[in-house]
PAVEXBA-203478 format. One line per 8 residues: number of its first residue (from 1); for each residue x, y, z of C-alpha. Coordinates in steps of 0.001 Angstrom, whole numbers, always signed. Each point is the difference from the previous one (the first is absolute). Example, Ala and Ser with C-alpha at 12.3 -4.5 7.8 and 13.67 -1.06 7.14 Angstrom:
REM PAVEXBA-203478
1) +12300,-4500,+7800  +1370,+3440,-660
This chain:
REM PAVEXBA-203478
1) -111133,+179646,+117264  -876,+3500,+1469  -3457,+1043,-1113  -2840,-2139,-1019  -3120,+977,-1958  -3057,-1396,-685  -2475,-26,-3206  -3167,-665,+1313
9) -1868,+133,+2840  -2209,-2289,+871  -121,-2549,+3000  +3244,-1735,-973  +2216,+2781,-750  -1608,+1641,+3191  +906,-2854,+2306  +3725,-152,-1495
17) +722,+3556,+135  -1057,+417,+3569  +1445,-3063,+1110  +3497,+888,-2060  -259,+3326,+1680  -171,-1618,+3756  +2947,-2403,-1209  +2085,+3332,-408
25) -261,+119,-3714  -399,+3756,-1765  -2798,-668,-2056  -490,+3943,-1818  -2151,+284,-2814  -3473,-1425,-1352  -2170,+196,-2710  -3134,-2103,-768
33) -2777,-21,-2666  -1950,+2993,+3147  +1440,+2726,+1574  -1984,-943,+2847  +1118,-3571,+138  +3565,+1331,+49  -699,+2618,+2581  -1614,-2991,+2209
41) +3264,-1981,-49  +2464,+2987,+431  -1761,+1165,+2815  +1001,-3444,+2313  +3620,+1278,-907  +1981,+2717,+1024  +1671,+1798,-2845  -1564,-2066,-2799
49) -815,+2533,-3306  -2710,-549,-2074  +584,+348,-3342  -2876,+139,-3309  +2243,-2233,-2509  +1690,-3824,+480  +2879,+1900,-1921  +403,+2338,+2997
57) +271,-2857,+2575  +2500,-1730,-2344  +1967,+2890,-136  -44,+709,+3567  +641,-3209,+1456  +3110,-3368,-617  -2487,-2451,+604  -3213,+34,-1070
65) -3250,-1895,+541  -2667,-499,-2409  -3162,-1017,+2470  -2644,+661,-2331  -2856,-2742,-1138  +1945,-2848,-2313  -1575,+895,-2908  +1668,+3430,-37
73) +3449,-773,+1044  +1149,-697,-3984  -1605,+3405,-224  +1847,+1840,+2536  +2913,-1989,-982  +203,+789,-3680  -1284,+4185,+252  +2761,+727,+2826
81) +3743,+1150,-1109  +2346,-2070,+1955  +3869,+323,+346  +3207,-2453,+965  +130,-558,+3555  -3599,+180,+1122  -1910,-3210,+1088  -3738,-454,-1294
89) -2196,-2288,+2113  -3198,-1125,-481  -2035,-2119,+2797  -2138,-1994,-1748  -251,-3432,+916  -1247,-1529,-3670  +2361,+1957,-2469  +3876,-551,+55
97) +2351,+3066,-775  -656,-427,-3276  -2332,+2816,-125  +2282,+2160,+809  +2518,-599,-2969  -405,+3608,-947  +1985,+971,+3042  +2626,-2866,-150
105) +200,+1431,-3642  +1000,+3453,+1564  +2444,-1565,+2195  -1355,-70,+3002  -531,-3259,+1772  -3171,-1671,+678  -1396,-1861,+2376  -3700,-1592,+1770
113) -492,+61,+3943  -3697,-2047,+475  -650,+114,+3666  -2640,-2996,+454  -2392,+1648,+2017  -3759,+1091,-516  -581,+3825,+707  -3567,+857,+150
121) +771,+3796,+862  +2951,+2117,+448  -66,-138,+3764  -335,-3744,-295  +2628,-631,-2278  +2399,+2214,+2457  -773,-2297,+2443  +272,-3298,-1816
129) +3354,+1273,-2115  +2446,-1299,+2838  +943,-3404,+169  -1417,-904,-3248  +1717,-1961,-2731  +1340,+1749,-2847  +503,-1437,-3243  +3361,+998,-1671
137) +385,+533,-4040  +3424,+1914,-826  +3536,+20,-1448  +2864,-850,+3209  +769,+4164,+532  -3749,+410,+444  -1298,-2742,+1662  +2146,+486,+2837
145) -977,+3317,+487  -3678,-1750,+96  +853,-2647,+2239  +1318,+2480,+2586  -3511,+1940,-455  -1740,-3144,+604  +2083,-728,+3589  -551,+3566,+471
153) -3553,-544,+456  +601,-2742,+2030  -992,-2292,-2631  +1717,-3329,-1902  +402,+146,-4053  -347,-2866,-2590  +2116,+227,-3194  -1579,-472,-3217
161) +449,+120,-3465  -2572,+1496,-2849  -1360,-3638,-567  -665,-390,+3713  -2058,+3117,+179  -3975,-980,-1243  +82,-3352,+1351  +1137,+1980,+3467
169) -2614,+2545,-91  -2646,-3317,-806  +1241,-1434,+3196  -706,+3278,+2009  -3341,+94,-1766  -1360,-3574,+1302  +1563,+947,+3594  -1778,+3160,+281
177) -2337,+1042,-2190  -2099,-3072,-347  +525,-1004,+3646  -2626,+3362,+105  -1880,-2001,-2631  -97,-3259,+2293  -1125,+2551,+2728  -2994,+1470,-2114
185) -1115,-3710,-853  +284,-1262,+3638  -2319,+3050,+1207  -2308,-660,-2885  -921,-3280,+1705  -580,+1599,+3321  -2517,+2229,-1411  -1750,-3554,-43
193) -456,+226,+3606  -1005,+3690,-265  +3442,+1490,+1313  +763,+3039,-1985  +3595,+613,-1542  +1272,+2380,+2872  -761,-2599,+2852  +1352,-3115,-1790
201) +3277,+1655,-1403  +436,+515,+3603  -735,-3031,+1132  +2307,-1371,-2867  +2835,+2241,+742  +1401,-2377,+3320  +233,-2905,-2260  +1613,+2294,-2279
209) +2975,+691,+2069  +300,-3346,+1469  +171,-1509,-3507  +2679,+2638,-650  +1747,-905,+2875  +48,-3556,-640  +1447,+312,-3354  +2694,+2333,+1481
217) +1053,-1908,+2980  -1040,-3404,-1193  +414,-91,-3359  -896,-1692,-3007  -1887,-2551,-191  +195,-1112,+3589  -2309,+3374,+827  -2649,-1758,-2230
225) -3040,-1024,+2209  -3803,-348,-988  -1689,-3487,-1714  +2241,-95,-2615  +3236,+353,+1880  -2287,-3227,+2223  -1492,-1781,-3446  -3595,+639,+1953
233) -1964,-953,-2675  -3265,+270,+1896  +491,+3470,+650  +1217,+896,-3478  -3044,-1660,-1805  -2214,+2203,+2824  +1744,+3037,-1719  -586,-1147,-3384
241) -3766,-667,+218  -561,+3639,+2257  +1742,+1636,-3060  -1847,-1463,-2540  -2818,+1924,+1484  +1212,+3428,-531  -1121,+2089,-2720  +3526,+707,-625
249) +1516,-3001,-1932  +3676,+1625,+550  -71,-941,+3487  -325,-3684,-546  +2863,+120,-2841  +2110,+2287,+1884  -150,-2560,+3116  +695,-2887,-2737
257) +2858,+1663,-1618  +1709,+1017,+3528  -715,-3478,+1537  +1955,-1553,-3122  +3013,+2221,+463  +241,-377,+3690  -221,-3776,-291  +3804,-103,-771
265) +673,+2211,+2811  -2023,-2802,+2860  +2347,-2822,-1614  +2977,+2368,+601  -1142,+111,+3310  -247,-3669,+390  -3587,-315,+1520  -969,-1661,-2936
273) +853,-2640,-2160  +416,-545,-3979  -4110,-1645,+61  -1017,+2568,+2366  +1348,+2416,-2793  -1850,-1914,-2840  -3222,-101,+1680  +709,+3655,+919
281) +296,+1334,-3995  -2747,-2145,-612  -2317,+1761,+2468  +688,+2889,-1472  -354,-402,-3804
């Protein structure tokens, strides 16, 4: 595959074409929805054209990545002029390649690369693109070619198939984007105690890493700890009857509908037993 080009240039296509780049990939063209956007990215890379039209960067360029928001990849997908022999990928993590049926069409073979990371900004997602997961949609030629890009950024790959992909991206969403939700709720009852948001993130942000640590080097469900993972009953009802205080009644059904789905996980564990467990769900009704 000798030149790479990229449609799209926002913090995802940003982080892979710099990161390609360092792997010793010639990544040569760009276009994106702004001149300025693509001027942004082609800067970071030496030699890197910007071009007005997708249809330029598909002409350009053998493999070609379509790194704009999800709900304009059909778009992109379906205006662009393909040919035999190119490869079309897309790096959403919720659609499968099935978008991109107007290129397969053409004869040129598609594929998904979803690397399971959160990118914030474009110098953040540089930073967080290596060692990060990448989730693999493609025919055998292609996905290959995909799995070497993924070592290549010192990264690991899991293979999936177009049925796999939304309940994959569902998973990623409860890992990380309503772990920032659990975050938000957390500080809300610290502003209680009249801590403000800054202070009590950061005060947060050890137990953070050593819960992240635990599940990594522990693992599931022995990294469990707190009165559920102890069936402390005391302490739970304490919880319960703070929370029904609040003037936000989410807090107290949030706690109620996490304490029920981490019950499983404490008899897992084996620190409790099958009445514990009972007594536990009924607690939390």
């Amino acid at each position: 595959m000798n030149t790479i080009g990229f449609i799209g240039a926002g913090t995802t296509g940003t982080a892979l074409a710099v990161q390609l780049t360092k792997a010793g990939y010639n990544v040569t063209a760009v276009a994106s929805r702004t001149r300025q956007s693509a001027e942004k990215l082609a800067a970071r890379i030496d030699n890197c054209i910007v071009y007005d039209r997708p249809q330029e960067v598909a002409d350009k360029t053998e493999l070609v990545f379509i790194t704009t928001p999800d709900d304009a990849i059909a778009t992109v997908a379906a205006q662009v002029q393909w040919h035999e022999g190119q490869s079309v990928v897309h790096c959403s993590g919720a659609h499968s390649t099935d978008i991109l049926e107007p290129a397969a069409v053409s004869g040129a073979q598609t594929g998904c690369i979803h690397p399971l990371q959160t990118f914030a900004s474009a110098d953040q997602a540089i930073n967080n693109l290596p060692g990060s997961t990448f989730a693999i949609e493609a025919g055998r030629e292609l996905q290959k070619i995909l799995q070497k890009i993924a070592v290549s950024l010192e990264g690991s790959f899991v293979v999936l198939t177009a049925e796999d992909k939304v309940r994959y991206h569902a998973a990623a969403v409860f890992a990380c984007n309503y772990l920032v939700t659990l975050v938000e709720l957390a500080t809300n009852l610290w502003k209680g105690f009249e801590i403000s948001q800054q202070h009590s993130v950061k005060s947060l942000m050890p137990l953070l890493r050593g819960t992240l640590s635990n599940i990594e080097n522990i693992g599931l469900p022995d990294c469990l700890t707190g009165p559920i993972a102890r069936g402390d009953m005391g302490t739970i009802n304490k919880h319960l009857e703070v929370l029904k205080k609040e003037k936000e009644p989410a807090l107290l059904q949030s706690y109620k509908l996490l304490g029920r789905q981490t019950v499983p996980i404490a008899l897992a564990k084996g620190k409790i037993n099958l009445t514990q467990a009972e007594e536990l769900y009924k607690l939390l009704q």
